[in-house]
C-alpha positions in Angstrom: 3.8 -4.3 7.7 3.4 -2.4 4.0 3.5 -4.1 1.1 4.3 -2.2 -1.9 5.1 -2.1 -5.6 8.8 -2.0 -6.4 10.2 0.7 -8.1 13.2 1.1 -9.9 13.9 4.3 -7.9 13.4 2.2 -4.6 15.4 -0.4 -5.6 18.3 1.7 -6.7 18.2 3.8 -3.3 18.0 0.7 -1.1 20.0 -2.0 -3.2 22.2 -2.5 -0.1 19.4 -3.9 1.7 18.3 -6.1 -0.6 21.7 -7.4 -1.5 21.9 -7.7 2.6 19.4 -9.9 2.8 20.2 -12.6 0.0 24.1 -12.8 0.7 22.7 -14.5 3.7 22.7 -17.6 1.7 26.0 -18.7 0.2 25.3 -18.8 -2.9 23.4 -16.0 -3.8 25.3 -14.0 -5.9 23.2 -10.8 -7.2 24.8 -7.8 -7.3 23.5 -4.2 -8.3 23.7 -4.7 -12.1 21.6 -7.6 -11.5 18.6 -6.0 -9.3 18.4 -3.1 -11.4 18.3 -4.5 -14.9 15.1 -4.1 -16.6 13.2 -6.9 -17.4 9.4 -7.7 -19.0 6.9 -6.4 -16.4 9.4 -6.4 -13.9 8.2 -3.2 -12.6 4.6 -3.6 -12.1 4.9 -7.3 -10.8 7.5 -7.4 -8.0 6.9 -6.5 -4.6 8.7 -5.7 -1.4 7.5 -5.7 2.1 8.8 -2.8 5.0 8.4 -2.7 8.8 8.8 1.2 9.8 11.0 1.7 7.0 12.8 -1.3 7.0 13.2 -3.6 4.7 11.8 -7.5 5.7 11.3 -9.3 2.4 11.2 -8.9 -1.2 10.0 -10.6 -4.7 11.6 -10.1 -8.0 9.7 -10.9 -11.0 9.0 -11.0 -14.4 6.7 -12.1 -17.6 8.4 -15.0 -19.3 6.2 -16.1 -22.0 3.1 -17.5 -20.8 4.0 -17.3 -17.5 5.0 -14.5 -14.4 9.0 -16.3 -13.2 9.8 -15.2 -10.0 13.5 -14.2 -9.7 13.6 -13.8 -6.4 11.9 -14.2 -3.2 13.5 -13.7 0.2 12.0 -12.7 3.4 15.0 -11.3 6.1 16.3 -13.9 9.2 14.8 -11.5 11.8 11.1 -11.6 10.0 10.7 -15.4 9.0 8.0 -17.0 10.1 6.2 -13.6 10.9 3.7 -14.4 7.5 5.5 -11.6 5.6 6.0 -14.6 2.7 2.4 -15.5 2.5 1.5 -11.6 2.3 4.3 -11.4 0.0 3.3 -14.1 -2.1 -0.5 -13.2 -2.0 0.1 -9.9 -3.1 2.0 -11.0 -6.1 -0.6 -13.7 -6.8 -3.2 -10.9 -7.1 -0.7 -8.5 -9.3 -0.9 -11.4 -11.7 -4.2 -12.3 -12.4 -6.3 -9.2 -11.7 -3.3 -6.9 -13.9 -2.2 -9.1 -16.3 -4.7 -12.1 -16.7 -2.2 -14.7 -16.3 -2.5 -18.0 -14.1 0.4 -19.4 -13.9 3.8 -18.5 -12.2 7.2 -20.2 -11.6 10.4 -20.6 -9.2 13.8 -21.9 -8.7 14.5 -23.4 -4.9 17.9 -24.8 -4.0 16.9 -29.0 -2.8 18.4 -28.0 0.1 16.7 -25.1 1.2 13.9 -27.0 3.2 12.2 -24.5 4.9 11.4 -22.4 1.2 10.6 -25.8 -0.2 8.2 -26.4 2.1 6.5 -23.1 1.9 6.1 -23.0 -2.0 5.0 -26.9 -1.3 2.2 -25.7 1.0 1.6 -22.8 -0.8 0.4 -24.4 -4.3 3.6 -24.9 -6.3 4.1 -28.4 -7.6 8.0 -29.6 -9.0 7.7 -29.6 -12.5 11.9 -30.8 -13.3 15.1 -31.1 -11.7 18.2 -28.6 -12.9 21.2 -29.9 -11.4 20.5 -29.0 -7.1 17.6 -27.0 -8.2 13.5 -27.8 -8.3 11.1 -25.9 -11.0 8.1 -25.4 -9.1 5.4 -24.1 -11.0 1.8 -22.5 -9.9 -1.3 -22.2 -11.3 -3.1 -19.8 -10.0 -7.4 -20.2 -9.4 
């Protein structure tokens, strides 16, 4: 399994897969414009994860203020459970504090999405507020 840096270019060449892998939720809704627009350290936070040239998992970010927000995070049906999340999620971790200094990182997970919930849960995120069927979970990072 690689992890990598996300590039525009890589995005832009494999948006289908990307857009494959979220609209396996209902209510995802991202579309191209919305992968590709540019956003503050988009480009040198966010991180995707490949299995022999596949993609298996992804997270979207960005520098909001104080903080890194990450857009979003999915790992594909056929890799869950295979630690491609926690590598994923380390990764990013890193990105953040040895790059750009910063301890502190947030979310957005559906109520419902149990599994997710419980991973950010076990993984260090706390809920910081309630927006209508979503949790805030926020991170500070040691």
């Amino acid at each position: 399994m690689d992890i990598k840096l996300l590039t525009k270019n890589y995005l832009k060449s494999h948006v289908d897969s990307f857009k494959n892998i979220i609209h396996e939720f209902d209510n995802e809704y991202w579309e191209d414009e919305h992968f590709l627009i540019d956003l503050p350290r988009k480009w040198e936070s966010s991180l995707y994860a490949e299995n022999e040239d596949e993609l298996t998992g992804f997270i979207i970010s960005s520098n909001k203020g104080d903080m890194f927000h990450i857009h979003k995070f999915f790992v594909a049906r056929n890799y869950r459970s295979c630690g491609i999340g926690a590598q994923l999620l380390n990764g990013f971790e890193n990105i953040v504090k040895g790059t750009f200094m910063c301890n502190k990182v947030s979310l957005k997970v559906d109520q419902k999405n149990f599994k997710a919930l419980r991973f950010y849960l076990k993984s260090g995120f706390v809920k910081k507020e309630e927006i209508s069927d979503m949790f805030v979970l926020e991170k500070v990072l040691a």
